[in-house]
C-alpha positions in Angstrom: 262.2 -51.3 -75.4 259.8 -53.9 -75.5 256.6 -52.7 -73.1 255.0 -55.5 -71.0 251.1 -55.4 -71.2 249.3 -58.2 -69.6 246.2 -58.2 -67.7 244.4 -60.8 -65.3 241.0 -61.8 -65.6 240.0 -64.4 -62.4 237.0 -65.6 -62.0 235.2 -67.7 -59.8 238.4 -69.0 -58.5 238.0 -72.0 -56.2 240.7 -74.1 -53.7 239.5 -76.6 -51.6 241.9 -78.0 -49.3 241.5 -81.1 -46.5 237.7 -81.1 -47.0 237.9 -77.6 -46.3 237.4 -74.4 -48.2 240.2 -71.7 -48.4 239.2 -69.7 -51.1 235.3 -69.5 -52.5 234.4 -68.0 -55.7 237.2 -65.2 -56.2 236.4 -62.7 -59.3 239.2 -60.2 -59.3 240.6 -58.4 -62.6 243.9 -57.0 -62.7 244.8 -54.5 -65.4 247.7 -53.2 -67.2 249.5 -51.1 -65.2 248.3 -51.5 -62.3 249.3 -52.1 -58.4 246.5 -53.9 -56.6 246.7 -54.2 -52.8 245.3 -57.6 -51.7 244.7 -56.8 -48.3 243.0 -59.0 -45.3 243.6 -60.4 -41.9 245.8 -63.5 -41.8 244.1 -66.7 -43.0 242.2 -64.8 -45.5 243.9 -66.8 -48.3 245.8 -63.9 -50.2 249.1 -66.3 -50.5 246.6 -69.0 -51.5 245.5 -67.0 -54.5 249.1 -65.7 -55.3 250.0 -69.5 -55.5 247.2 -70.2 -57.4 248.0 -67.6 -60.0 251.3 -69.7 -60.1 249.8 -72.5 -61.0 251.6 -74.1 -58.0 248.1 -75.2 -56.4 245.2 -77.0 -57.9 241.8 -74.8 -58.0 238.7 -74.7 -60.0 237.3 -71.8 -61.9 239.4 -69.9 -64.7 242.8 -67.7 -64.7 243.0 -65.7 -68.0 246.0 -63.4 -69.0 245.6 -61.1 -72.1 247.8 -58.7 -73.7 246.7 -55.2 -74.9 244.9 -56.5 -78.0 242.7 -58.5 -75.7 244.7 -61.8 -77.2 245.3 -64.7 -74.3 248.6 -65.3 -73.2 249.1 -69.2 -72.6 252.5 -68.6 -70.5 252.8 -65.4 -69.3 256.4 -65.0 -67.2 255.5 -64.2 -63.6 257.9 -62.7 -61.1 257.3 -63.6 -57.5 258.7 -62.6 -54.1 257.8 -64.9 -51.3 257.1 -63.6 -47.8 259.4 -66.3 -46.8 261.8 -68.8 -48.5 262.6 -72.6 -47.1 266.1 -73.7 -48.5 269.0 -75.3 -47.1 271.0 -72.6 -45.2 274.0 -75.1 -46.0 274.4 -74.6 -49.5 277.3 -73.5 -51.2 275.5 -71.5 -53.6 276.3 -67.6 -53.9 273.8 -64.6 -54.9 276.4 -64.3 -57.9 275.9 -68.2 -58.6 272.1 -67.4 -58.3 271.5 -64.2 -60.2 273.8 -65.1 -63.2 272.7 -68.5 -63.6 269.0 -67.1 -64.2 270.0 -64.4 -66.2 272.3 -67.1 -68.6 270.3 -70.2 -67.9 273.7 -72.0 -67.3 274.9 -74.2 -64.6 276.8 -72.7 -61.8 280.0 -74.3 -61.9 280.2 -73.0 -65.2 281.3 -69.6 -63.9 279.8 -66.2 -65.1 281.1 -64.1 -67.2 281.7 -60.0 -67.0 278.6 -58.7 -68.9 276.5 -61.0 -66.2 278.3 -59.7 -63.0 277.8 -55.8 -63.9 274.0 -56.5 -65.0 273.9 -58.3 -61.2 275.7 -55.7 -59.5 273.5 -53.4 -61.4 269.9 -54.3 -60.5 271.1 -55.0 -57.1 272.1 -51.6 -56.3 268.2 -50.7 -57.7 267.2 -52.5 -54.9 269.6 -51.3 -52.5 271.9 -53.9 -52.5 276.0 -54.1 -52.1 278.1 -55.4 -55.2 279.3 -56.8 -52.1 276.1 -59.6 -51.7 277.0 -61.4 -54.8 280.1 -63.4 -53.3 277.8 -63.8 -50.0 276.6 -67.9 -49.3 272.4 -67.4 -50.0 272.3 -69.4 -46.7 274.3 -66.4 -44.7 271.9 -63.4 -46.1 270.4 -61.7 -43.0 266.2 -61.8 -44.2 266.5 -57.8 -45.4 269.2 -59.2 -48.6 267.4 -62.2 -49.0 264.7 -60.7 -50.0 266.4 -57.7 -52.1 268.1 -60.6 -53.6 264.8 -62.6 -54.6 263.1 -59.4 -56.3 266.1 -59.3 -58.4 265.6 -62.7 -59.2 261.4 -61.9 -60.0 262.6 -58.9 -62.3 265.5 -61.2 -64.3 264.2 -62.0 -67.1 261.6 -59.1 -66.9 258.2 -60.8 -66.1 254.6 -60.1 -67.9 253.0 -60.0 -64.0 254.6 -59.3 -60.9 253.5 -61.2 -57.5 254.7 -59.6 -53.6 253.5 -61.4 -50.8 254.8 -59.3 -48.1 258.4 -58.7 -49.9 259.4 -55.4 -47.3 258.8 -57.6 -43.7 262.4 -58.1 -43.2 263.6 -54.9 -44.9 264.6 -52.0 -43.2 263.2 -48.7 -43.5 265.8 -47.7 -46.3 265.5 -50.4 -48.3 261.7 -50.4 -48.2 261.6 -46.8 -49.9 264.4 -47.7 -52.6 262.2 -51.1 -53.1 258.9 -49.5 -53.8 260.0 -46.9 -55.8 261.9 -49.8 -58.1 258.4 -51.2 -57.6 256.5 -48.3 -59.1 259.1 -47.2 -61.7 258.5 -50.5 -63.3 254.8 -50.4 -63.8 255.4 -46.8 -64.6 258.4 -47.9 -67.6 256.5 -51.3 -68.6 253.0 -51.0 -67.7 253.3 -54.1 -65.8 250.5 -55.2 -63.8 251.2 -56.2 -60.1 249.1 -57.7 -57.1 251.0 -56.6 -53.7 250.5 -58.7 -50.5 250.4 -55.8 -47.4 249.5 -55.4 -44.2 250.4 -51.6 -43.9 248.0 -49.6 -45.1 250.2 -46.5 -45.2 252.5 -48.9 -47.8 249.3 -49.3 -49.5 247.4 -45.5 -49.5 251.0 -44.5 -50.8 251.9 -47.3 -53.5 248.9 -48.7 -54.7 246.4 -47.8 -57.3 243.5 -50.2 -56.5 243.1 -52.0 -53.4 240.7 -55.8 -52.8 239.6 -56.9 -49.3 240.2 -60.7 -49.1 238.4 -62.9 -46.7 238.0 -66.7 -48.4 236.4 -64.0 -51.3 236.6 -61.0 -52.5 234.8 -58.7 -49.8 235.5 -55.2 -51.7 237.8 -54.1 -54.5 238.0 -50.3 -56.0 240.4 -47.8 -56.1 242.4 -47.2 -52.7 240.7 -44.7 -51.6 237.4 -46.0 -51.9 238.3 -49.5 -50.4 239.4 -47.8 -47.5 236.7 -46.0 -46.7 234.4 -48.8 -46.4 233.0 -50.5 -43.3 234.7 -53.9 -44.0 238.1 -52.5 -44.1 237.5 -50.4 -40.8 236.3 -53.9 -39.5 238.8 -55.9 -40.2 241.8 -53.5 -39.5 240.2 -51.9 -36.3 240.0 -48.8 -38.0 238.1 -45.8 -36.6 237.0 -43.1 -38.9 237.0 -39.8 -37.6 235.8 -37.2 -39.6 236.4 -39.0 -43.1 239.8 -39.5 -42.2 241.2 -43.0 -41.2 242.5 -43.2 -37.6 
């Protein structure tokens, strides 16, 4: 099985928007392997710099991706889960239309054949999901199987980086163990790098193996437990620290 290996080197990462400033000088790297927490109060700009890592956003500065030999990767895949999805509730599409279309690359109407519909049922059952979602409307999913259903979609074809903005805020307490262990198995399995979006800190003590406070820059970044610790965490989470232990 092919192992993913792709690193992210930032630096110095930039985005100006109406005359204003959302993110200033970010340097951030990102190794194989690894699950950095991006981690801030709201506004800081951590979906900013998921989008710019998209390329979906103009910024200045530079964005490199490497493989293990240190060679760049003009078009790495990246998988993303959004914290939240703006569509038209009205459409006819299902999560069978969705899911086999990207896995096949064909139209819809063209139907989907056997192979596609048991590799769909499949991975949706890694994330917790019923064989039962794929003949459900995506405009009638309740928010905890839309967004099973879009990590599904960031994992088909299997991607070089992996983006979460938030992806457990409308899961429920089952589904959010059964998503972060899919989650942690696949940077286990493919060394694939991943920046995680989280306001719980318990998701992120548990989950993560390096953490980065956000606030318009990069305030602190080392491993968890070391971010943690630190006085600008504690600030900006209301943290007390009793002891060495976090309150």
């Amino acid at each position: 099985m092919e192992t993913c290996r792709c690193s992210t080197q930032i630096r110095n990462l930039t985005v100006k928007k109406h005359d204003g400033v959302i993110l200033h000088n970010v340097s951030l790297d990102v190794h194989h392997g690894e699950i950095l927490a991006l981690i801030g109060r709201n506004g800081a700009g951590k979906t900013t710099l998921l989008k710019a890592l998209l390329g979906r956003i103009p910024y200045t500065g530079s964005v490199v991706f490497s493989n293990a030999r240190g060679e760049k990767i003009e078009k790495p895949r990246i998988g993303y889960v959004p914290q939240n999805l703006v569509f038209d509730r009205s459409t006819p599409v299902t999560v069978g239309d969705l899911l086999c279309a990207n896995m096949g690359g064909f139209p819809v109407w063209l139907g989907h054949n056997k192979e596609q519909i048991a590799r769909a049922e499949r991975l949706l059952a890694q994330v917790g999901g019923s064989p039962s979602l794929l003949k459900k409307r995506i405009g009638s999913l309740s928010g905890g199987e839309l967004q099973r259903v879009l990590l599904v979609f960031a994992l088909e074809p299997k991607p070089d980086l992996l983006l979460l903005d938030e992806p457990v805020s409308a899961v429920d307490r089952k589904g959010i163990g059964a998503f972060y262990d899919l989650v942690t198995s696949m940077r286990a399995e493919h060394q694939m790098p991943i920046i995680l979006v989280s306001h719980d800190l318990n998701h992120v003590e548990k989950y993560a193996t390096r953490a980065a406070l956000l606030d318009g820059t990069i305030v602190v970044s080392g491993t968890v437990n070391e971010v943690m610790k630190t006085p600008e965490v504690r600030e900006a989470f209301g943290l007390k620290l009793t002891g060495g232990v976090r309150k």
